[in-house]
Backbone as CSV, one residue per row, in Angstrom:
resi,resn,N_x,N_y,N_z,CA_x,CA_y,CA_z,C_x,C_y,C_z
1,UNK,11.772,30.523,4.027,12.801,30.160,3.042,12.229,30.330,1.643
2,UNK,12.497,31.152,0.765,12.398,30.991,-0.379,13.359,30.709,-1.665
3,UNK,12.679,30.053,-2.795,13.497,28.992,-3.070,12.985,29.179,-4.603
4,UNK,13.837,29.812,-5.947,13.123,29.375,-7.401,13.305,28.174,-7.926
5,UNK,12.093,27.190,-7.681,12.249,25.646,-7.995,11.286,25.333,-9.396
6,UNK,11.132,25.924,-9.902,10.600,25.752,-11.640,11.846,26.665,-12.350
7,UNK,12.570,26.387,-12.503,13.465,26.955,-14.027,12.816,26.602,-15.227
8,UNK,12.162,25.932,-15.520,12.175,25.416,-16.669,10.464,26.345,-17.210
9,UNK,11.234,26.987,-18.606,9.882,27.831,-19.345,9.135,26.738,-19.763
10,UNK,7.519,27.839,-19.320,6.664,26.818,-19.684,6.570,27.104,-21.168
11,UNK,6.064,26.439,-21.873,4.851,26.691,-23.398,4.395,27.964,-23.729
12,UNK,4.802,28.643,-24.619,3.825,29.973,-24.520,2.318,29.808,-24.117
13,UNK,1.821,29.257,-24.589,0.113,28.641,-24.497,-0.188,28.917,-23.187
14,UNK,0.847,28.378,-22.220,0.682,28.174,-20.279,1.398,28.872,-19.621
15,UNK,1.363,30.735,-20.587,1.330,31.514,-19.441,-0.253,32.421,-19.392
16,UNK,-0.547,32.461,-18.323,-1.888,33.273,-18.143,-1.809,34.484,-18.802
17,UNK,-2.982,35.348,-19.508,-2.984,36.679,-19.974,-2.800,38.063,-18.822
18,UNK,-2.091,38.431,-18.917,-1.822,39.499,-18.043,-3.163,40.033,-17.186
19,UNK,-4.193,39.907,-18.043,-5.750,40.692,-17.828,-5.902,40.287,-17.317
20,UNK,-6.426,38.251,-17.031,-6.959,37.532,-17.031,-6.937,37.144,-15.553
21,UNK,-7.594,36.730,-14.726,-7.818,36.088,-12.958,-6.620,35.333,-13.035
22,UNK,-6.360,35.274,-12.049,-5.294,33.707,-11.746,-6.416,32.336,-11.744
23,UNK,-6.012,31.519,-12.245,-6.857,30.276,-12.174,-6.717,29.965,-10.610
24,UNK,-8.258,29.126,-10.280,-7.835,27.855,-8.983,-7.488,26.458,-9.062
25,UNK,-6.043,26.627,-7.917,-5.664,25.008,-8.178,-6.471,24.603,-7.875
26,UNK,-6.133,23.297,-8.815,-7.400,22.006,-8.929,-6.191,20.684,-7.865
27,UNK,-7.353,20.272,-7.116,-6.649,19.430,-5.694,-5.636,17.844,-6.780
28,UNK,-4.382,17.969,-6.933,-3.996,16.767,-7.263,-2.607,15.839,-6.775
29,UNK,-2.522,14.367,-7.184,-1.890,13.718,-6.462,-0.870,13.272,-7.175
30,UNK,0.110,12.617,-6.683,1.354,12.138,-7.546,2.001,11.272,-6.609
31,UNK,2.370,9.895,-6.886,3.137,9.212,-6.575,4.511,8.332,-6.822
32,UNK,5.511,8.982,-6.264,6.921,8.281,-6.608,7.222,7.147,-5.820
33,UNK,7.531,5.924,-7.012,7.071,4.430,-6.720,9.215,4.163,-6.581
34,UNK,9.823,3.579,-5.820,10.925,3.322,-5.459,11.146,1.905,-5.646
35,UNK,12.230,1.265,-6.728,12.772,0.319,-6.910,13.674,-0.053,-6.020
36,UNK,13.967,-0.426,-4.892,15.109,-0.918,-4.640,16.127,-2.031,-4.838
37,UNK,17.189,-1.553,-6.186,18.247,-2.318,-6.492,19.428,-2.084,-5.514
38,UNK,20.599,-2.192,-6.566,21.947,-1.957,-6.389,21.890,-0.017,-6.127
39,UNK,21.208,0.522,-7.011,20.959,1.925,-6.825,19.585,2.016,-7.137
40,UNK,18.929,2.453,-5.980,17.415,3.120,-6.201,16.880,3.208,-7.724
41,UNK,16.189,2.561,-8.052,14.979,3.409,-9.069,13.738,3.842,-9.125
42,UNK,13.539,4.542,-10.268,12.380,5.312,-9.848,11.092,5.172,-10.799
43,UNK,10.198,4.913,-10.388,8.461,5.120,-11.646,8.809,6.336,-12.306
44,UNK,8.970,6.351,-13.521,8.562,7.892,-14.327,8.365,7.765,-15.761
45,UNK,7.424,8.422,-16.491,7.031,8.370,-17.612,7.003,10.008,-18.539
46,UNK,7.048,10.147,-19.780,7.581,10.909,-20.665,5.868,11.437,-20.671
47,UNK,4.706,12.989,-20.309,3.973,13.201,-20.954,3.800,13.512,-22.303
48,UNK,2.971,13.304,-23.078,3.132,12.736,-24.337,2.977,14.837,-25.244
49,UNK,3.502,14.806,-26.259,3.356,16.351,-26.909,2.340,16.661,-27.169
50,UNK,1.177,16.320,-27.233,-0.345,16.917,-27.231,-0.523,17.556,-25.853
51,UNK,-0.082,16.807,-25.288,-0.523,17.522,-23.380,-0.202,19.381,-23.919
52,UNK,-1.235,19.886,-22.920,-0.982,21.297,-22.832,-0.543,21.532,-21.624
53,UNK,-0.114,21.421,-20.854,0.157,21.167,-19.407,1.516,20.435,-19.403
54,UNK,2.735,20.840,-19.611,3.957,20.470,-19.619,4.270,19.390,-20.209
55,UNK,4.052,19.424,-21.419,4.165,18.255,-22.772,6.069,18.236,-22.880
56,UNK,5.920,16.707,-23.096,7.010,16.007,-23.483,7.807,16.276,-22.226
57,UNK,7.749,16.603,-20.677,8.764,16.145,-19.742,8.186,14.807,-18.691
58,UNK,9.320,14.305,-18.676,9.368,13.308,-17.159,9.252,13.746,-16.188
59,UNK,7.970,12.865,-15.963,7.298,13.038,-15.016,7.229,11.603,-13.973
60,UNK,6.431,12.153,-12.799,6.100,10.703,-11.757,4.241,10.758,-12.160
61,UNK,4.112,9.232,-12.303,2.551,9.502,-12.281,2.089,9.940,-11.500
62,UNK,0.718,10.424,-11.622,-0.228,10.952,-11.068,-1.238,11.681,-11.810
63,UNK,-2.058,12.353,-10.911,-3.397,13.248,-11.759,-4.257,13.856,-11.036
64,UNK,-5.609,14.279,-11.120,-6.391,15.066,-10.609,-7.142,14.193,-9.231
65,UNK,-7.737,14.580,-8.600,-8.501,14.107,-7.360,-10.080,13.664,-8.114
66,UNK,-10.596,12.305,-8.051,-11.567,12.300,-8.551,-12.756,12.009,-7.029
67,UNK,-13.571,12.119,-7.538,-15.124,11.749,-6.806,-14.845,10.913,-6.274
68,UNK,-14.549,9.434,-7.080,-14.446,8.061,-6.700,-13.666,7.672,-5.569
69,UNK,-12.205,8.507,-5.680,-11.378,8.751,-4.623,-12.083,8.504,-3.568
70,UNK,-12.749,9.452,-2.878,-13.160,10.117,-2.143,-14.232,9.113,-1.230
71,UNK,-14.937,8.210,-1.733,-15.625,7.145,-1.665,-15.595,6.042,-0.917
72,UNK,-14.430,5.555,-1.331,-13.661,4.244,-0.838,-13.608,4.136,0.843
73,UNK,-13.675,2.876,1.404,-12.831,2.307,2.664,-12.609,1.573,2.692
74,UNK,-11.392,1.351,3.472,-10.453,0.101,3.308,-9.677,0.375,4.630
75,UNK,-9.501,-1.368,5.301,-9.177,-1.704,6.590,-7.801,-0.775,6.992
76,UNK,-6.873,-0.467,5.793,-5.960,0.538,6.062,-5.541,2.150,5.984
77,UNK,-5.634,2.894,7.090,-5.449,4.177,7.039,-4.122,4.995,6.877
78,UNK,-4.028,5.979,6.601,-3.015,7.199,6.553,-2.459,7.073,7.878
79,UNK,-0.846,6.985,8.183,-0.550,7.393,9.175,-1.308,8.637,10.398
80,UNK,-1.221,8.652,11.471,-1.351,10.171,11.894,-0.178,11.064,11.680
81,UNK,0.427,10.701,11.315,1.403,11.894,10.933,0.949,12.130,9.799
82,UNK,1.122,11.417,8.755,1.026,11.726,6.974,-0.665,12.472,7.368
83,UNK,-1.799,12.037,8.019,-2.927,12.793,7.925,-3.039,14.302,8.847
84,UNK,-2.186,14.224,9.591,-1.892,15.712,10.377,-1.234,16.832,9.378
85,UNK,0.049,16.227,8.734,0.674,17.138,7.989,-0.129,17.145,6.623
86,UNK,-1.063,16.467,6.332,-1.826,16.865,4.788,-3.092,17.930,5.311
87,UNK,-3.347,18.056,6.595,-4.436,18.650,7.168,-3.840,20.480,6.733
88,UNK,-2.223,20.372,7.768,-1.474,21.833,7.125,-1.902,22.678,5.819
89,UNK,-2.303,23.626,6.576,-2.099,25.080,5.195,-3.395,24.707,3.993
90,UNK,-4.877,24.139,4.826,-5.756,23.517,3.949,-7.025,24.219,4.343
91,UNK,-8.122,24.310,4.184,-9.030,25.122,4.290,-9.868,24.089,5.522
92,UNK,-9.932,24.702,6.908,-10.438,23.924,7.780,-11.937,23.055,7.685
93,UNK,-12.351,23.417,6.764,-13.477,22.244,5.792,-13.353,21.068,5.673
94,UNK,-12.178,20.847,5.000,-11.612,19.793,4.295,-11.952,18.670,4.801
95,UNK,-12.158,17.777,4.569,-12.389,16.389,5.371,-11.392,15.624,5.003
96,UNK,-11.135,14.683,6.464,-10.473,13.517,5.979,-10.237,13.011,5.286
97,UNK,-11.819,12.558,4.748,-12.289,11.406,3.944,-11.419,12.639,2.006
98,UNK,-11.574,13.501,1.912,-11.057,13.769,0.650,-9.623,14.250,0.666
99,UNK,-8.621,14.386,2.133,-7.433,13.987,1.908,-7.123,12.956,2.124
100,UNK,-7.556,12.112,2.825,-7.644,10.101,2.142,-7.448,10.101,0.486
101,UNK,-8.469,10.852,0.371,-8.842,10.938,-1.438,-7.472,10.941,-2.281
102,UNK,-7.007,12.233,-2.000,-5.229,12.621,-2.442,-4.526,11.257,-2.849
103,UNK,-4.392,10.789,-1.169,-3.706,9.639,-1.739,-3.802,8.184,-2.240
104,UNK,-5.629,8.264,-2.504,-6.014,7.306,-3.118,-5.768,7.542,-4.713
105,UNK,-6.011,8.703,-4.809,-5.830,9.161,-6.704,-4.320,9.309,-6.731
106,UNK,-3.217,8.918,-6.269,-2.029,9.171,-6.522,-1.889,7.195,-7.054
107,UNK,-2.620,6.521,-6.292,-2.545,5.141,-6.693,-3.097,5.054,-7.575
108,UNK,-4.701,5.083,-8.183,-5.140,4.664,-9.149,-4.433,5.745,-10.367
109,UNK,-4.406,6.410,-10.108,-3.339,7.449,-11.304,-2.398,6.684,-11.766
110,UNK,-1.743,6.245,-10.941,-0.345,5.147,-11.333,-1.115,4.140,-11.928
111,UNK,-2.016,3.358,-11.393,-2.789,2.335,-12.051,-2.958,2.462,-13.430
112,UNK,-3.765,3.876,-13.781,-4.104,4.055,-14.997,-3.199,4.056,-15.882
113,UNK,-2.113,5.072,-15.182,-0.690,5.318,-16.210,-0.142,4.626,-17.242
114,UNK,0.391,3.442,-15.723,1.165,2.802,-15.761,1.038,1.285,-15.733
115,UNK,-0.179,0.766,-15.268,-0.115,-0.477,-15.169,0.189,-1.158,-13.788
116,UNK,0.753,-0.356,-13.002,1.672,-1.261,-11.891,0.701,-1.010,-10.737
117,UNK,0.231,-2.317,-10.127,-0.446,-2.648,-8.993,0.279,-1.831,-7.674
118,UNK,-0.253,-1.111,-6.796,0.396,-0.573,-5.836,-0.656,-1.006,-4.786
119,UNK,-0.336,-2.428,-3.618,-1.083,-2.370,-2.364,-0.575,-3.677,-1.601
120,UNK,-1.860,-4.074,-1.048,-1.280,-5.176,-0.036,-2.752,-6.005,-0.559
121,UNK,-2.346,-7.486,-0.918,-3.001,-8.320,-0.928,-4.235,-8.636,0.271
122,UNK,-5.453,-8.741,0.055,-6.725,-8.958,0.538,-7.553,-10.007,0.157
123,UNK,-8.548,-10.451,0.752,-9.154,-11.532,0.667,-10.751,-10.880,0.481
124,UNK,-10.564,-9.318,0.598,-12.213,-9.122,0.630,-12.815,-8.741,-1.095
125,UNK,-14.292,-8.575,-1.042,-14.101,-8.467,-2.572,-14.258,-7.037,-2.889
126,UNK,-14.137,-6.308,-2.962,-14.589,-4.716,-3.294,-15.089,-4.641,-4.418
127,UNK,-15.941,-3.592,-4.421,-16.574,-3.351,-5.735,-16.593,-1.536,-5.700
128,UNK,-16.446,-1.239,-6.987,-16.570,0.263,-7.431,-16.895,0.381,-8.409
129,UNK,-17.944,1.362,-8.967,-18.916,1.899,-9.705,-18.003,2.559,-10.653
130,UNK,-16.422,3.185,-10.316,-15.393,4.024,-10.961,-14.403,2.396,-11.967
131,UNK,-14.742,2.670,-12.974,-13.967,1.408,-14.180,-12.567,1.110,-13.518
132,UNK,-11.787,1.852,-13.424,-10.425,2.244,-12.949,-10.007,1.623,-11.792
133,UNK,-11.113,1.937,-10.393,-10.670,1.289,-8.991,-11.199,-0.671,-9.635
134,UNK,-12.131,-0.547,-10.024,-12.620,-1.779,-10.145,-11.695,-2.895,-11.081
135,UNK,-11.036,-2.324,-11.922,-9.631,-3.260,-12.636,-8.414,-3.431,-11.858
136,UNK,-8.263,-2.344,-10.443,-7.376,-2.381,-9.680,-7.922,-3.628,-8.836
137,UNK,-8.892,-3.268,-8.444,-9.576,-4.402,-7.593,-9.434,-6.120,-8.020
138,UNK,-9.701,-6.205,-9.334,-9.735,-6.995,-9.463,-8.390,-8.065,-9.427
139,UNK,-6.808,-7.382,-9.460,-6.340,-7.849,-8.909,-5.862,-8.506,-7.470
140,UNK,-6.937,-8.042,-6.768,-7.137,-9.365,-5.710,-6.260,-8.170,-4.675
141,UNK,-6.055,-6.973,-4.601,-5.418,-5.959,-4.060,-6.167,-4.631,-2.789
142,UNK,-5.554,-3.793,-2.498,-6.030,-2.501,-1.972,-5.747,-1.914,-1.517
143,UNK,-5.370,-0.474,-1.532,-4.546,0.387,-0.777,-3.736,0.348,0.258
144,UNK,-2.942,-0.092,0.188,-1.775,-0.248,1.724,-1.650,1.426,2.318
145,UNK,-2.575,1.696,2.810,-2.744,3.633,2.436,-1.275,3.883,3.979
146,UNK,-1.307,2.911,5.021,-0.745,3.328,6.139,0.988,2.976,5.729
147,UNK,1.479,2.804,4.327,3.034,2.517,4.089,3.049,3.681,3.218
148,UNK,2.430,4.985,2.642,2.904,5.794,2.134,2.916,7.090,2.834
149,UNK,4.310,7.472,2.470,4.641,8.911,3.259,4.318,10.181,2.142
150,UNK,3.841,11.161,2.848,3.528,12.554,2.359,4.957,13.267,2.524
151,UNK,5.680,13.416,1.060,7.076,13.961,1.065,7.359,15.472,0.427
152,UNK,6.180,15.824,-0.330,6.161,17.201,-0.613,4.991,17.512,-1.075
153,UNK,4.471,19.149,-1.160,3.317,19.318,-1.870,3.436,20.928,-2.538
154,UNK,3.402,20.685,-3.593,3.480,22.308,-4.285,2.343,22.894,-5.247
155,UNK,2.044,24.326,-4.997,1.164,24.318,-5.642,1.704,25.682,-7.544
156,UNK,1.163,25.237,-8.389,1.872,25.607,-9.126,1.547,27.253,-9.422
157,UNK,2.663,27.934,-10.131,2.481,29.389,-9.941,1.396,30.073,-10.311
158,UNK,0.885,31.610,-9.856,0.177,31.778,-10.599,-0.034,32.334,-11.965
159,UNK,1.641,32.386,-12.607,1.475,33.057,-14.249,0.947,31.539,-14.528
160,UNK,0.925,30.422,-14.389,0.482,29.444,-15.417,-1.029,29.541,-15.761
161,UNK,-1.617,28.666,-17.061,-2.961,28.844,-17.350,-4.042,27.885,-16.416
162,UNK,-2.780,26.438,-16.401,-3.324,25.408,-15.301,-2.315,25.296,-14.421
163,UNK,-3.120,25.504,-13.251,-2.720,25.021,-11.857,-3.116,23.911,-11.033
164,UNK,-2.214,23.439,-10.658,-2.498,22.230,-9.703,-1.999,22.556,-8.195
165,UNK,-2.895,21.906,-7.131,-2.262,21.934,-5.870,-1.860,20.370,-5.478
166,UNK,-0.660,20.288,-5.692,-0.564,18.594,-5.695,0.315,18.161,-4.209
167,UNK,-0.608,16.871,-4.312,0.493,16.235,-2.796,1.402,15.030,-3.527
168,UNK,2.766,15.085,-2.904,3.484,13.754,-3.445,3.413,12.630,-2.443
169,UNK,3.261,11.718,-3.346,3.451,10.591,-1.802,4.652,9.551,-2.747
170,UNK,5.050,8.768,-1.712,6.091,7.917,-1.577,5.988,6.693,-1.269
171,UNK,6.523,5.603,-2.151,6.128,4.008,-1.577,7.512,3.514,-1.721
172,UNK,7.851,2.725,-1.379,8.834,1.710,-1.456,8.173,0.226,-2.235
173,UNK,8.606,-0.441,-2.808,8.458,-1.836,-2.934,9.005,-2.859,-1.924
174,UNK,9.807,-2.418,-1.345,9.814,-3.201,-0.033,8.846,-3.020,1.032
175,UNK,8.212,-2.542,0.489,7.024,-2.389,2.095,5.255,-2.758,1.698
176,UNK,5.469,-3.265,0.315,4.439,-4.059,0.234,4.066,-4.420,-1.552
177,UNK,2.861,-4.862,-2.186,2.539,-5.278,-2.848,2.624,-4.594,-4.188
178,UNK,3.768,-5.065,-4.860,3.676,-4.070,-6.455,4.035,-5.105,-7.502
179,UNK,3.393,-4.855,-8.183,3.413,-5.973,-9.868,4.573,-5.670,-10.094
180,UNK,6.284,-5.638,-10.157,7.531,-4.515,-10.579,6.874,-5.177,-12.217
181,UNK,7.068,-6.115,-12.604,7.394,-6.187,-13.860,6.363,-6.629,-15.324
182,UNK,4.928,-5.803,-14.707,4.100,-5.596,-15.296,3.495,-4.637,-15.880
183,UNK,4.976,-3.387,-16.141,4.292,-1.822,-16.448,3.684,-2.228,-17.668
184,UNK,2.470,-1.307,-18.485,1.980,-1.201,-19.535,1.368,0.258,-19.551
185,UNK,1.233,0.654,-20.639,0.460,1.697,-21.020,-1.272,1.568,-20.818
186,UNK,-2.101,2.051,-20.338,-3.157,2.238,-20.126,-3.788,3.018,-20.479
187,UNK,-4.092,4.742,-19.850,-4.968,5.785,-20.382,-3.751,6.245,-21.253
188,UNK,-2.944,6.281,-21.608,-2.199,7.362,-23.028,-1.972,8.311,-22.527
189,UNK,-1.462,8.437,-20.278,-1.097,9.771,-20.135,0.162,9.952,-20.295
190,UNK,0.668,9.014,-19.989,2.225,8.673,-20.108,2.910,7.980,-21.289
191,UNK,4.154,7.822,-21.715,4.851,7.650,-22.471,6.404,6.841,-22.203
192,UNK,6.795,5.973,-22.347,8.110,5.676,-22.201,8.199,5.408,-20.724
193,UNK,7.225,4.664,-20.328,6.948,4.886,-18.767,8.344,3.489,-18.703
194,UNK,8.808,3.735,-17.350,10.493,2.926,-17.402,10.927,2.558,-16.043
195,UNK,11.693,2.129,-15.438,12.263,2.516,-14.033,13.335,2.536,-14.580
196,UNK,13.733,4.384,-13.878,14.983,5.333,-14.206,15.996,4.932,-12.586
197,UNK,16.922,4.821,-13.161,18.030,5.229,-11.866,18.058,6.394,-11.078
198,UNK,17.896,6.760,-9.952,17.965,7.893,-9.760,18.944,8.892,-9.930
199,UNK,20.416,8.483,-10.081,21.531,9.335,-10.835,21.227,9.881,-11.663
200,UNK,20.426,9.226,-12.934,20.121,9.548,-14.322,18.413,10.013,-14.094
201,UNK,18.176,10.421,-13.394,16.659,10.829,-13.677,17.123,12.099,-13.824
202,UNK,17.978,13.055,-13.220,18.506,14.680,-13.475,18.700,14.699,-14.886
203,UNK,19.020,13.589,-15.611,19.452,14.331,-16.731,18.546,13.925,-18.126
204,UNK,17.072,14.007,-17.481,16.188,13.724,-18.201,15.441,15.380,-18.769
205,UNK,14.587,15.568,-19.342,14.198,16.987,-19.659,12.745,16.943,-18.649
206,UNK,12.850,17.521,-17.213,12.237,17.332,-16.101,11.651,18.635,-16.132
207,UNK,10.333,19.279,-15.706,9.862,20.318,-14.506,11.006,20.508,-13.414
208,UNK,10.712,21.894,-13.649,11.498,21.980,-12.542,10.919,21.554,-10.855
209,UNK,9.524,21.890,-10.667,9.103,20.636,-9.302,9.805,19.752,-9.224
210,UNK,9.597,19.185,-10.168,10.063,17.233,-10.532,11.457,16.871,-9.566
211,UNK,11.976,18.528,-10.070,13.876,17.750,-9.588,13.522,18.556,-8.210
212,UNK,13.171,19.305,-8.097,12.856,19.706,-6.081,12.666,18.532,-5.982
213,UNK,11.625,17.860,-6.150,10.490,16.238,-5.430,11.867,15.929,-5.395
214,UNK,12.746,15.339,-6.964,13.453,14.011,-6.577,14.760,14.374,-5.533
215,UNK,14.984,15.711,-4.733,16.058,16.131,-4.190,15.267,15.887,-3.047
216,UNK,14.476,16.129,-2.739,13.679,15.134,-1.293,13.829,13.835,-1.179
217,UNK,12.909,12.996,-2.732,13.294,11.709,-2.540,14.960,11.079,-2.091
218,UNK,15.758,12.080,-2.404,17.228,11.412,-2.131,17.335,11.734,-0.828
219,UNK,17.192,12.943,-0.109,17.240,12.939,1.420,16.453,11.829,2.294
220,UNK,15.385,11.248,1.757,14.894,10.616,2.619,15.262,9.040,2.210
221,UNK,16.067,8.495,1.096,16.996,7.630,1.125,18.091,7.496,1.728
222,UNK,18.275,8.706,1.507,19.766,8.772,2.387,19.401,8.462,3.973
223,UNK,18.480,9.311,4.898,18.412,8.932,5.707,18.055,7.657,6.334
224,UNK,17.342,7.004,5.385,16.811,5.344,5.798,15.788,5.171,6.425
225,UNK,15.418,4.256,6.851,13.752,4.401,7.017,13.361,4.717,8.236
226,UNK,14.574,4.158,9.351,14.444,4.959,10.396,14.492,6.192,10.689
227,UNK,14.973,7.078,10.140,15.217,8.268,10.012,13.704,9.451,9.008
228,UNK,13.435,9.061,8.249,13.175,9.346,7.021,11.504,9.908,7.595
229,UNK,11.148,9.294,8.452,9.577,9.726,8.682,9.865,10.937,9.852
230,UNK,11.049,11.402,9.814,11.118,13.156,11.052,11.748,13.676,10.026
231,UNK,11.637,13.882,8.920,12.076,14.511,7.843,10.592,16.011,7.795
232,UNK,10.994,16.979,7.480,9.866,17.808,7.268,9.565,17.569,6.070
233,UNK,7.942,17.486,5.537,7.504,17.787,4.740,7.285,18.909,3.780
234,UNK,8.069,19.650,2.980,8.193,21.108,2.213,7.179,21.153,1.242
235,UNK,6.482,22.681,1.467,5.493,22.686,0.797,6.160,24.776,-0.146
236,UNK,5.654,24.386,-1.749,6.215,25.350,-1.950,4.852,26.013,-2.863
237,UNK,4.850,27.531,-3.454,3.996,28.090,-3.430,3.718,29.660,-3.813
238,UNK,3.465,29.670,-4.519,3.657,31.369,-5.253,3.399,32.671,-4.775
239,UNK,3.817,33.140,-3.850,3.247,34.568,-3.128,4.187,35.944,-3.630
240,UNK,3.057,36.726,-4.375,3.702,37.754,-4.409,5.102,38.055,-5.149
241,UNK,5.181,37.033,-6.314,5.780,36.920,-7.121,7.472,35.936,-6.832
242,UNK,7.028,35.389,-5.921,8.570,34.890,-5.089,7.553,33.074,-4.755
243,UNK,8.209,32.296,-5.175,7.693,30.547,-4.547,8.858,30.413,-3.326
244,UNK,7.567,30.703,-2.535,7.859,30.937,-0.628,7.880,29.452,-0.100
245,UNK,9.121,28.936,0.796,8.746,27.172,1.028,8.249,27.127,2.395
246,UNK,7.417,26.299,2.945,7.086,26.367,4.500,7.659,24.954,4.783
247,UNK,7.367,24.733,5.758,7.338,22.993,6.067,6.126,22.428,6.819
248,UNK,5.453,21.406,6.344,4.582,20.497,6.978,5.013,19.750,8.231
């Protein structure tokens, strides 16, 4: 199935020089955090106009895969499904332990962003050498890693200057531990960070990814939670001048 899911021009700056290699995606994570009201809302924040990398659209937090990621254990794991389908279309190297990673940096990313605690209350004490996990920690918290679903992963084209190969993951607030009403600004990646309605998140000035992701996120509302985990995972991807979709 192929599918043109970026409409939106990038920056002159972030198209690659005709001459020039294609860059390699750099491994990154993103997580869409779900309000459940009267109508769904959603985590998303404005990147700020200095960014060179798709300045001034709404976005879902997230960011790059760090070291620290990669590090961590904690009494709760990745589904086998969510760790089978992140295994898909990956270089048989890969270890566990750094697609664990994925969706550990999709949390502390949000952490940093945004402020908002994402886990399940613990009694143990953790400690990390990374500033970031260790302020998460200290809210008395830790990865609820086995309540988030792997709902899409795209990797970005190759005219851009930066590429990312990103996984999305998915939480609910009904399924475990989130500060709702403690967002703040933190690292200065985000901007106007809010919970959007999902009606009105389309008519924000989005990536075009962004509105693929949030046209998943609505299928797998719609279906409900029983339903929602035999949903395929779509992964999309630049070949040969056409973004080709597979499924996970």
């Amino acid at each position: 199935m192929n599918r043109h899911y970026d409409p939106t021009p990038p920056q002159p700056s972030e198209y690659r020089e005709a001459s020039a290699p294609a860059a390699k995606p750099r491994d990154a994570a993103t997580l869409i955090v779900v309000r459940r009201q009267k109508e769904p809302e959603i985590l998303m924040g404005k990147r700020a106009a200095s960014h060179k990398f798709m300045p001034n659209k709404f976005v879902f937090p997230g960011g790059k895969l760090d070291v620290a990621d990669q590090r961590l254990n904690f009494d709760s794991s990745l589904s086998k499904e969510v760790l089978d389908r992140l295994r898909k279309f990956t270089r048989t190297d890969t270890s566990d332990r750094k697609l664990t990673g994925l969706a550990l940096a999709a949390v502390r990313e949000t952490f940093e962003e945004t402020g908002l605690v994402v886990g399940q209350k613990t009694e143990r004490r953790i400690r990390s050498k990374n500033a970031s996990w260790q302020d998460y920690f200290n809210h008395g918290v830790e990865p609820a890693l086995a309540k988030l679903e792997f709902i899409a992963r795209a990797i970005t084209p190759t005219y851009r200057v930066r590429r990312f190969d990103t996984r999305f993951f998915m939480v609910s607030d009904t399924s475990m531990y989130i500060n709702l009403n403690s967002l703040r600004k933190q690292g200065g990646e985000l901007e106007q960070v809010r919970w959007i309605p999902l009606s009105e998140t389309r008519e924000l000035d989005l990536p075009g990814v962004t509105r693929w992701v949030l046209d998943e996120v609505e299928k797998r509302l719609s279906a409900g939670a029983n339903l929602a985990g035999s949903l395929p995972t779509p992964f999309v991807r630049f070949i040969n001048g056409k973004t080709v979709e597979k499924h996970l």
